[in-house]
C-alpha positions in Angstrom: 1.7 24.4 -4.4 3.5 21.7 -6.0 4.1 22.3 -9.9 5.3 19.3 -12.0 7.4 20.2 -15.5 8.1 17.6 -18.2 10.9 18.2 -20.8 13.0 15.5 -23.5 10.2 14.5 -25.3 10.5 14.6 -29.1 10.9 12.5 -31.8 13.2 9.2 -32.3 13.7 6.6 -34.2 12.8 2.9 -33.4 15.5 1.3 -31.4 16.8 5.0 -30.5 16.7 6.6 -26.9 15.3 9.2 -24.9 15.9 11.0 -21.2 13.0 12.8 -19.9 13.1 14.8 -17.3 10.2 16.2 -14.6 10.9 18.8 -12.5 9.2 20.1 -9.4 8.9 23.8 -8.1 7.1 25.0 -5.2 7.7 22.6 -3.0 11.0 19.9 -2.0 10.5 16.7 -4.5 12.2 14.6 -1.5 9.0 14.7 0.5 6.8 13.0 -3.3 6.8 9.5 -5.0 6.7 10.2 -8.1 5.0 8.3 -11.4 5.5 8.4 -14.6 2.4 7.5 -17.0 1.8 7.6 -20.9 -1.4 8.2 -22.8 -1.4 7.1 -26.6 -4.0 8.8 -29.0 -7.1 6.6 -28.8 -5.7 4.7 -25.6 -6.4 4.7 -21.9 -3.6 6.4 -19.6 -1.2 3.5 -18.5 1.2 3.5 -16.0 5.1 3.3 -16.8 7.3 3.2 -14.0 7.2 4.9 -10.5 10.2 5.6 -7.3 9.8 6.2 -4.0 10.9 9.3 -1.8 13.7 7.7 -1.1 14.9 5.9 -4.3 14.9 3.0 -2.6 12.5 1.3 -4.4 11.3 2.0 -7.5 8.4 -0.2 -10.3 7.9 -1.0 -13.8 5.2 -1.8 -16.3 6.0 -5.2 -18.2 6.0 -3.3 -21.4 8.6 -1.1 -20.7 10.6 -3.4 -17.8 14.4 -3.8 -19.1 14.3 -0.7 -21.6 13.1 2.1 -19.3 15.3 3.2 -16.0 13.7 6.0 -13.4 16.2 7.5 -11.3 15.4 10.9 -9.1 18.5 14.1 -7.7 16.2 15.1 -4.7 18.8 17.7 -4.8 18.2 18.9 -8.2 14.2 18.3 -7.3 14.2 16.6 -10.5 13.0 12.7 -11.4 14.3 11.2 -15.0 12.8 8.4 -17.2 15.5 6.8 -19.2 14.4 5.3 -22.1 16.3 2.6 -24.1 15.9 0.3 -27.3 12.1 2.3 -28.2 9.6 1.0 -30.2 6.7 2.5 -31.5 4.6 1.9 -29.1 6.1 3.5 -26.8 4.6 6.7 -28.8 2.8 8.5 -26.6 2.1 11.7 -24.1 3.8 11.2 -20.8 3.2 12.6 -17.4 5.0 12.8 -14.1 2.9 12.6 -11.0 3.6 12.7 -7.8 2.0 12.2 -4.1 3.2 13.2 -0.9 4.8 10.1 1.4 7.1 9.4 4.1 7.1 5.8 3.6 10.6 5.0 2.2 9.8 2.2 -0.2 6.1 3.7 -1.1 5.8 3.6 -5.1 2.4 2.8 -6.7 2.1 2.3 -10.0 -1.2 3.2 -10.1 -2.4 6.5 -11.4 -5.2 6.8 -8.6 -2.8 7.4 -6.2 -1.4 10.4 -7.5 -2.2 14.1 -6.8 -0.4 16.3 -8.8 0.2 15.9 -12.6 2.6 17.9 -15.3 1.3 18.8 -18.2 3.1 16.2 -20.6 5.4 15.8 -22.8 5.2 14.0 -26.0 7.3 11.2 -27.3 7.5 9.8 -31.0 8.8 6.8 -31.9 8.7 6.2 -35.8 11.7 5.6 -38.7 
């Protein structure tokens, strides 16, 4: 049974920068695209960026396109979100997801493709 864990949430100021981290147990990451999604209080869930098995192809919101980087260490079984030059709307829960595929550049950034979900980890971006 696949279990995702976020950490690196926390507070920051705007124009600061955050790494978060989602890590898999249970089962070998390198066999899951994985998602990353953020719900603000009040707001829908939205997606944020996604990566393939591989790495080989990865997908970003508009909103966060030039300021956030995913990467994944299928060796580590981890996937990070790096987060540059926040602002605060970029306060919000986020969640890793992740769904099984063998398709190297398979990466939707669409939450309704996703089976498995962490538990979330929140971010805060206010001075």
């Amino acid at each position: 049974q696949l279990q995702l864990v976020e950490s690196g949430g926390g507070l920051v100021q705007p124009g600061g920068s955050l790494g978060l981290s989602c890590a898999a147990s249970g089962v070998t990451l390198g066999d899951y695209a994985i998602g990353w999604f953020r719900q603000a209080p009040g707001k829908e869930r939205e997606e944020v960026s996604c990566i393939s098995y591989s790495g080989g192809n990865t997908n970003y919101a508009d909103s966060v396109k030039g300021r956030f980087t995913i990467s994944r260490d299928n060796a580590k079984n981890t996937v990070y979100l790096q987060m540059n030059s926040l602002k605060p709307e970029d306060t919000a829960v986020y969640y890793c997801a992740a769904v099984s595929s063998s398709n190297y550049y398979y990466a939707p950034l669409a939450a309704w493709a996703y089976d498995y979900w962490g538990q979330g980890t929140q971010v805060t971006v206010s001075s």
